[in-house]
MDTraj code that builds the backbone (N, CA, C; nanometers):
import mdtraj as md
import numpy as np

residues = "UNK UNK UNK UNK UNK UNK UNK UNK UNK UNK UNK UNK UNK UNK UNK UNK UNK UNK UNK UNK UNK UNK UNK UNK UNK UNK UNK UNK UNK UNK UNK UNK UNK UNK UNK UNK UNK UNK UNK UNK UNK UNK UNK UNK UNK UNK UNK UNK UNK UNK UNK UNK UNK UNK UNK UNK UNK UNK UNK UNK UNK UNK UNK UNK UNK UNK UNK UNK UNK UNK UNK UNK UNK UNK UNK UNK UNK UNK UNK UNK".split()
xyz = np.array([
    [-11.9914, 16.5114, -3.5006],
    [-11.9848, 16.5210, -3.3561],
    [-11.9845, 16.3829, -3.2934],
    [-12.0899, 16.3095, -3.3296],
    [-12.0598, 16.1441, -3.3005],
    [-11.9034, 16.0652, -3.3089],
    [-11.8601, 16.1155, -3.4195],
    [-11.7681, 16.0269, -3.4452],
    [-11.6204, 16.0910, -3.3156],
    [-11.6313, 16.1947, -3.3123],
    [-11.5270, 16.2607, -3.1922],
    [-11.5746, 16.2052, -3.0835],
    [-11.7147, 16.1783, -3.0138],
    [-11.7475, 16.1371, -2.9146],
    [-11.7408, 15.9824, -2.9077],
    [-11.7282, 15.9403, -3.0094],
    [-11.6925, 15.7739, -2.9805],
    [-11.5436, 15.7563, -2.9887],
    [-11.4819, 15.8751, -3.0476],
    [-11.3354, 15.8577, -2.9952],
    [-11.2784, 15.9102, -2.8839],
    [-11.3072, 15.9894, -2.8436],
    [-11.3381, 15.9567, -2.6638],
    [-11.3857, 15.8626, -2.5974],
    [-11.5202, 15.8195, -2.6141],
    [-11.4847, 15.7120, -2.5366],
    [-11.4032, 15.5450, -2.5061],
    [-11.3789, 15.5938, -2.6934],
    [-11.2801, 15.4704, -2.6746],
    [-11.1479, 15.4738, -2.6158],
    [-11.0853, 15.5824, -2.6367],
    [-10.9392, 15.6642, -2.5637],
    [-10.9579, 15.6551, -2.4196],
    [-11.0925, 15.6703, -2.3631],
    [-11.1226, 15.6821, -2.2197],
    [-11.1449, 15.5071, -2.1972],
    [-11.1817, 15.4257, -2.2319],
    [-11.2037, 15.2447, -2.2078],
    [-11.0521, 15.2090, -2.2256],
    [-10.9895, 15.2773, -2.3054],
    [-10.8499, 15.2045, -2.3248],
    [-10.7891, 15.2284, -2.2221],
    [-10.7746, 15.3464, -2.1517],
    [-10.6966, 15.4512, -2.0423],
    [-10.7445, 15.3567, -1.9061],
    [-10.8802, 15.3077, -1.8548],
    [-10.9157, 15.2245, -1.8177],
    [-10.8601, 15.1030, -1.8061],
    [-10.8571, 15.0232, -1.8828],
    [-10.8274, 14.8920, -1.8914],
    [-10.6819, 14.8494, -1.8795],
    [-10.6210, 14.9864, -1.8885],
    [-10.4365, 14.9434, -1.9002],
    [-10.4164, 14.9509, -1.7266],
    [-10.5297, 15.0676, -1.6708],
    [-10.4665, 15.0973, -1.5100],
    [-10.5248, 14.9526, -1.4249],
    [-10.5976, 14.8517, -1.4612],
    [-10.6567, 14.7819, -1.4230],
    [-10.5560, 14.6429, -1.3893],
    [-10.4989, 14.6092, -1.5220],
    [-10.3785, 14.5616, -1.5077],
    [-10.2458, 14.5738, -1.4339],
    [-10.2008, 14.6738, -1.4266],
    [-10.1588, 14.7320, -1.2938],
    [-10.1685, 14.6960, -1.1732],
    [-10.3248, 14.7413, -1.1531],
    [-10.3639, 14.6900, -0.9972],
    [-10.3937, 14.5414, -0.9772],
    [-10.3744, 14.4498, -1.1187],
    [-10.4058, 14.2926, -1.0804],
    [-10.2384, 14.2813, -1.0434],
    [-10.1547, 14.2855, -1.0966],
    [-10.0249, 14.3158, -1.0832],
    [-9.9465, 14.3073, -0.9665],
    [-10.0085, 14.4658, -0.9261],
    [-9.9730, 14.5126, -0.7424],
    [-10.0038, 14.3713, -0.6687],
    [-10.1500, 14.3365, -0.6688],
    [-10.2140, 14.2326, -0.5889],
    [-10.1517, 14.1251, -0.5915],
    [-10.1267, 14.0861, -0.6895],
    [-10.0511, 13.9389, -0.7410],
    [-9.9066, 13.9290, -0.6138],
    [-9.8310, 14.0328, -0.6267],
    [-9.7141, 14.0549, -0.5630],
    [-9.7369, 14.0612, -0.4111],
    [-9.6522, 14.0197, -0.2975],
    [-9.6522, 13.9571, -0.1824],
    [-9.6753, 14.0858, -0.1158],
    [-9.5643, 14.1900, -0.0888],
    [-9.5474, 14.3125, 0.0014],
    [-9.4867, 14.4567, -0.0300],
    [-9.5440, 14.5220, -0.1395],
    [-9.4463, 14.6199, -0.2722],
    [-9.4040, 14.7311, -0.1647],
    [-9.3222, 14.8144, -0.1365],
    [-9.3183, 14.9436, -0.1173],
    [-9.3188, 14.9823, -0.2201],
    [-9.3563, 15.1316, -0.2463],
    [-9.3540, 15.1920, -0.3844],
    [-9.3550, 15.3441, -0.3312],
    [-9.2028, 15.3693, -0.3990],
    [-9.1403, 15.5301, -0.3467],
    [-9.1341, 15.6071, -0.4684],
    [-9.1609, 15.7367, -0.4399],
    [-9.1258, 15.8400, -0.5397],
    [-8.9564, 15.9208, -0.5496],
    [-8.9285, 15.8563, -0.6300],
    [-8.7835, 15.8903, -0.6327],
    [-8.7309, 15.9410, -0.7608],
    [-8.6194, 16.0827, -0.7301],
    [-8.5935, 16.1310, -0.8175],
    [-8.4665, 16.1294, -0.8733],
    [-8.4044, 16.0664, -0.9899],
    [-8.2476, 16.0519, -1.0316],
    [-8.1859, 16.1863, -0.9862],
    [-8.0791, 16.1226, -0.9872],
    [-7.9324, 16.2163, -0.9512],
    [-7.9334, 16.3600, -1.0768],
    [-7.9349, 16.4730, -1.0063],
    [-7.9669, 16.5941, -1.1169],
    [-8.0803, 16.6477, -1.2094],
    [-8.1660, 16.5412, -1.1221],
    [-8.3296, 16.5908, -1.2203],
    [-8.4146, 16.6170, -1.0925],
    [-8.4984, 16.6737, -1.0977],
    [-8.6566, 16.6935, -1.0153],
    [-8.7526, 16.6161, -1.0539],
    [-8.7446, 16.5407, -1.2009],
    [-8.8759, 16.4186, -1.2135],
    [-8.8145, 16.3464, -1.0782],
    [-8.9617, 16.3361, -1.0549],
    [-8.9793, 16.2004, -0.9307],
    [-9.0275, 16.0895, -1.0208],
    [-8.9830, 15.9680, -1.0162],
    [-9.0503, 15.8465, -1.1030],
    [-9.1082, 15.7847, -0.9871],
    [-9.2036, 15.6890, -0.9896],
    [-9.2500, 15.5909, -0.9246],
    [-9.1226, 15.3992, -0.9705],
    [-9.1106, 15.4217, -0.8071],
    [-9.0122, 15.3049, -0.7885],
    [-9.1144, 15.1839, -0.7044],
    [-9.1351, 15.1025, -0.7378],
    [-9.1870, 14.9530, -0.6459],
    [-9.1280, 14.8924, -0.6826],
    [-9.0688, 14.8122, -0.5284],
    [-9.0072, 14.6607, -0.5015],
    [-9.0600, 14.5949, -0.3658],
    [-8.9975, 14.4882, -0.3194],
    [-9.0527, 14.3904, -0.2095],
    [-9.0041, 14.4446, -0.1187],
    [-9.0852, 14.4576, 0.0057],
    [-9.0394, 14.5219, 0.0933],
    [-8.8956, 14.4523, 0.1452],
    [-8.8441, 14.3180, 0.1519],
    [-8.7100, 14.2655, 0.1464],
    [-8.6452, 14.3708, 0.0642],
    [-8.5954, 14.3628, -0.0694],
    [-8.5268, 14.4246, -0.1294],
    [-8.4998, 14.5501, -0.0816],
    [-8.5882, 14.6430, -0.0874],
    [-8.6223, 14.7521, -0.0010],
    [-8.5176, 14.7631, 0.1173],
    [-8.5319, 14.6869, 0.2037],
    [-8.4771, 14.6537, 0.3400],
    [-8.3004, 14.6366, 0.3332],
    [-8.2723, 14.5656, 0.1993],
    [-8.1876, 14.4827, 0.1603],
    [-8.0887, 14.6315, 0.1275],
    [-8.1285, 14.7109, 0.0288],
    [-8.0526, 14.8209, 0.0005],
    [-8.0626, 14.9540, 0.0741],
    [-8.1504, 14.9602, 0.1379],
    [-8.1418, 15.0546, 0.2611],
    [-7.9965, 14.9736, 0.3570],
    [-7.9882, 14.8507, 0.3677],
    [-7.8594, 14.8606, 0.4550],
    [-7.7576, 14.8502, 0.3833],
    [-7.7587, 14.8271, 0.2777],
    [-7.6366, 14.8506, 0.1545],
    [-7.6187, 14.9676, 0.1445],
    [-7.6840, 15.0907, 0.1783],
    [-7.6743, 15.2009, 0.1334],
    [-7.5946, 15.2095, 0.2730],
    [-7.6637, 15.2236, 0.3465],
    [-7.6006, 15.2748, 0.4886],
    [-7.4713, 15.2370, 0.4878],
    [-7.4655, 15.1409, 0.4850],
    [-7.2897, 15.0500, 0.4899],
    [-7.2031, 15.1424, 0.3996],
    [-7.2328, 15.1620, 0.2811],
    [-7.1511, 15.2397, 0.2124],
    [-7.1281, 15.3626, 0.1975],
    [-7.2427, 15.4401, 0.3196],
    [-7.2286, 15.5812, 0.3520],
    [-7.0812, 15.5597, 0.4501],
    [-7.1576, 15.4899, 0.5428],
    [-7.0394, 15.4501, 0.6551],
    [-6.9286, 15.4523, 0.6481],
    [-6.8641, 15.3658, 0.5427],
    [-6.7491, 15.3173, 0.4432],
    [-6.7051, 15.4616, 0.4001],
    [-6.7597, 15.4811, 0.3135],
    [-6.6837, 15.6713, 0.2663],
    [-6.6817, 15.7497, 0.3657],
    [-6.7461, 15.7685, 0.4932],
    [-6.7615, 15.8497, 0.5666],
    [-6.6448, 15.8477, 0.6661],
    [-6.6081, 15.6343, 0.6984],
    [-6.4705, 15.6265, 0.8077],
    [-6.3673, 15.6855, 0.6845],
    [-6.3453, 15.6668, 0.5304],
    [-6.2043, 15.6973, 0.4466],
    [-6.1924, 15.8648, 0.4447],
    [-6.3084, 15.9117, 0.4695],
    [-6.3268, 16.0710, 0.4612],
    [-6.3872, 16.1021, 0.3062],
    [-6.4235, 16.0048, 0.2582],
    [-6.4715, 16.1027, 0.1211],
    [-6.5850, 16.1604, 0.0990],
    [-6.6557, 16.1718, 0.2084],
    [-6.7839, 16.2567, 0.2070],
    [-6.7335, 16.4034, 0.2647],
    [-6.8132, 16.5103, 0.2265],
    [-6.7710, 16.6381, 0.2286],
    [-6.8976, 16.6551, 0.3366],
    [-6.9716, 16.6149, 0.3820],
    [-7.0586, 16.6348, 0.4708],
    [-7.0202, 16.6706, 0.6424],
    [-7.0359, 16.8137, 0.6480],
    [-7.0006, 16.8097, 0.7533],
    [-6.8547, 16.9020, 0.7989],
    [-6.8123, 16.9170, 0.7332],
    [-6.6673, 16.9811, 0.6815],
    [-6.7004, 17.1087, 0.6147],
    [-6.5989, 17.2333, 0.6435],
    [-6.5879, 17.3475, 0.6121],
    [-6.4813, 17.3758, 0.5253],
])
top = md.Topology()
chain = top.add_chain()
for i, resn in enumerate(residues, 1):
    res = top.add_residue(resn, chain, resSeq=i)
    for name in ("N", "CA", "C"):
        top.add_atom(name, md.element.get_by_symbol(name[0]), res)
traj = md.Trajectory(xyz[None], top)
């Protein structure tokens, strides 16, 4: 019974010490957003962090290129 209970708690100090790193990590870094986002055809949501610049940076890259397909017509949005 000892020996299962010290392997727990070592499984539980390890599980510990990895999330810790992490959060020195986060801190270290200037301004993260961090979104839950899910690839194209799946329902996993992954965890995404970047700088809130970058962030900023492809939110108007995105827009622009909605825009772009939207003046050529290749979006089906909206259309019957």
């Amino acid at each position: 019974m000892s020996k299962y209970l010290g392997l727990f708690f070592c499984i539980l100090l390890s599980g510990c010490a990895s999330t810790t790193d992490q959060k020195t990590a986060s801190n270290n870094n200037e301004d993260l957003v961090c979104e839950y986002i899910a690839k194209t055809g799946s329902n996993i949501k992954r965890r995404t962090c970047m700088t809130r610049e970058l962030a900023d940076e492809l939110r108007k890259e995105n827009e622009a290129d909605m825009r772009e397909a939207w003046r050529k017509g290749q979006t089906s949005a909206g259309t019957k």
